[in-house]
N, C-alpha and C positions, 0 to 999 in steps of 0.2 A: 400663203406665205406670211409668214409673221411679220409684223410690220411698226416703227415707233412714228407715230404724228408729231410737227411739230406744234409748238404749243407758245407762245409768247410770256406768259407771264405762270411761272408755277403759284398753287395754292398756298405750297407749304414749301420750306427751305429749312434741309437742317442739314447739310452736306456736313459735317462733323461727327454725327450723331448717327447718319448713315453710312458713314465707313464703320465703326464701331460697330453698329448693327450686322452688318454685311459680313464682318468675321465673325461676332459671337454668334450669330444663327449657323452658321455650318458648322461651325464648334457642336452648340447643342444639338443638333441633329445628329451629329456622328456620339455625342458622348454621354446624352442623357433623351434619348428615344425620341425623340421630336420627331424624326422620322415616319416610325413605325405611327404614331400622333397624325401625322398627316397624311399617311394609306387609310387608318383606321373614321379619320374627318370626311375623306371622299369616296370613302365604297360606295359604289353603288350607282354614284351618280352619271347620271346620263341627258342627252341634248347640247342645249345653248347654256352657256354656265357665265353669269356674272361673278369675277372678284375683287370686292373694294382691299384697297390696301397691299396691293400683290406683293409690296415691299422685293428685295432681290428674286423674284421669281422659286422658291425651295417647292411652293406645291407642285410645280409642273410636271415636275417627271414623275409624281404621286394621282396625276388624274387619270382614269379609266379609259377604255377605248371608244367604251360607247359615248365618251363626249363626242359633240360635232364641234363644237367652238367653246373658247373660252377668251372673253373680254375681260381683262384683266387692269384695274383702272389702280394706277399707283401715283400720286401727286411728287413725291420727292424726284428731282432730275437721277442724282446720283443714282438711288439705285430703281429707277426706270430704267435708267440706261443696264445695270444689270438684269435686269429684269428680259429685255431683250434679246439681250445674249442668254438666256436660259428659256427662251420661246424658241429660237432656234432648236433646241438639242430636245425639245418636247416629243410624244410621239402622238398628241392633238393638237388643231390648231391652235395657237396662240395669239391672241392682237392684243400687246401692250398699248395705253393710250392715256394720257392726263386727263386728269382730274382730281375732283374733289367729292368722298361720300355723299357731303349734305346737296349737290348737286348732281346727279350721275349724267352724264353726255350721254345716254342712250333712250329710247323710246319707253313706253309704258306697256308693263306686260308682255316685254318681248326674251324673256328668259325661263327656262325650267329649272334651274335653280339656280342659286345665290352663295357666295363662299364668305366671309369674315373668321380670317387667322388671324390672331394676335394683331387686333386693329380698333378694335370700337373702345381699345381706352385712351385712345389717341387723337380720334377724331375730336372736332373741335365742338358741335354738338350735335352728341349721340342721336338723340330723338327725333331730329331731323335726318339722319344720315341712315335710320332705323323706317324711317316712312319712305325714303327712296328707296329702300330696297324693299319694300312693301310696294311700292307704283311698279319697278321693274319686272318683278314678277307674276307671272302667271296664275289666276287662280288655283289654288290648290298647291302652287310649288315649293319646294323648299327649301331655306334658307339654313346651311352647314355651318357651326360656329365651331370655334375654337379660341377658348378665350379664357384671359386670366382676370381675378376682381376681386370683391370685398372678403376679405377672412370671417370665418363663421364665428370667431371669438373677440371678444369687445376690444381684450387689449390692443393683438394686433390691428382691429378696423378700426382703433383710435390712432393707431401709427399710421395707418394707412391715409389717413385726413390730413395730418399732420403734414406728411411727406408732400402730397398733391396740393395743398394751402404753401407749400413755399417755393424746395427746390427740386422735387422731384421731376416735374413737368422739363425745368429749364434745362436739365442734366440730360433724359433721356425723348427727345424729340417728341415732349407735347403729352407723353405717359400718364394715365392718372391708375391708380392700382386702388381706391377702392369705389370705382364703381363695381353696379351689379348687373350682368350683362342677362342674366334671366329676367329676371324683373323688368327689363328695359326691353329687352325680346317680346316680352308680353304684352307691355304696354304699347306696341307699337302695333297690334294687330294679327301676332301668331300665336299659334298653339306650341306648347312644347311635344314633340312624340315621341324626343330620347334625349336623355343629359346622365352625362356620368361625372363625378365630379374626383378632383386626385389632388394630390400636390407633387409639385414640379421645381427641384427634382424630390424624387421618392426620399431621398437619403440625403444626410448631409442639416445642412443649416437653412431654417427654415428665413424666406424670402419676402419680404411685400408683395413681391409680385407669386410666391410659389401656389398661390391656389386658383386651381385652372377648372374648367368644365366644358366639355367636347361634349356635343349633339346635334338636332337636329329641329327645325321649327317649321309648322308649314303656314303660309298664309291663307288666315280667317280673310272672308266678303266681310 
């Protein structure tokens, strides 16, 4: 039965920044593939599944049957509590639960894989929050990303500096758009065994945040 802990003090507060989120993600889902994004993030995957960041819950009804569980760890109240209400309607278990990445409230090595959607540019430091999910996992398991980061072109990754050195962060709940989240995948002790890289959306005007790459990394002993 899905279930919300309660939690005394959250990590992170940005109830402003997570209602905005919480519409423009169904938004993008429904009007620029996010979706399809997020069937295509968790084929496959099967067992005990950690998610940092669950933010409003959108992967749930996108994970496969052969999950047994999914620990779904989101720090923001507001949309925890969404989050919730979309563990119900799941058709795998679901346990929403607080926390914070660079801390995971779960054991070591007790997952066969790992989820990070549109999350490690948020956290507050990546490389910590990249070695938990390195401890939580199983040897050999793997870690499912989805993630947007530094532009391959200097001008835009000098905007990108730009924007995370002032207001970027303060506007959108802690956002940094040019980190590199391969590079930071690596150095944290995985292998890469699939990355496809796109911009998001396909069409239209190109974004700080529109350069994405969806794969998969497993953990190096």
């Amino acid at each position: 039965m899905p279930r919300q802990r309660n939690h005394p003090r959250d990590p992170v507060h940005h109830p402003l920044f997570a209602r905005f989120y919480a519409r423009a993600s169904v938004t993008a889902d429904t009007r620029a593939g996010v979706a399809a994004l997020r069937t295509e993030l968790l084929h496959g995957v099967t067992g005990r599944v950690i998610e940092i960041g669950a933010g409003n819950g959108l992967n749930f009804a996108h994970y496969p049957r052969a999950v047994s569980e999914v620990v779904a760890v989101e720090p923001e109240r507001t949309l925890r509590r969404l989050a919730a209400s979309a563990a119900l309607r799941a058709e795998v278990p679901v346990d929403v639960v607080p926390g914070a990445a660079e801390a995971l409230p779960v054991k070591s090595e007790a997952f066969d894989a790992a989820v990070a959607s549109l999350v490690l540019c948020t956290v507050r430091d990546l490389p910590r929050s990249l070695a938990e999910l390195h401890r939580v996992l199983r040897p050999g398991a793997e870690l499912r990303f989805f993630e947007h980061g530094l532009a391959p072109g200097p001008g835009m990754a000098a905007v990108q500096r730009a924007l995370d050195r002032t207001v970027w962060p303060h506007l959108f709940g802690g956002c940094h758009t040019s980190r590199d989240p391969l590079a930071s995948i690596e150095a944290a002790g995985f292998r890469i065994v699939s990355q496809r890289s796109f911009r998001l959306p396909e069409r239209g005007p190109v974004l700080p945040t529109s350069y994405c790459v969806i794969g998969a990394a497993r953990r190096v002993d």
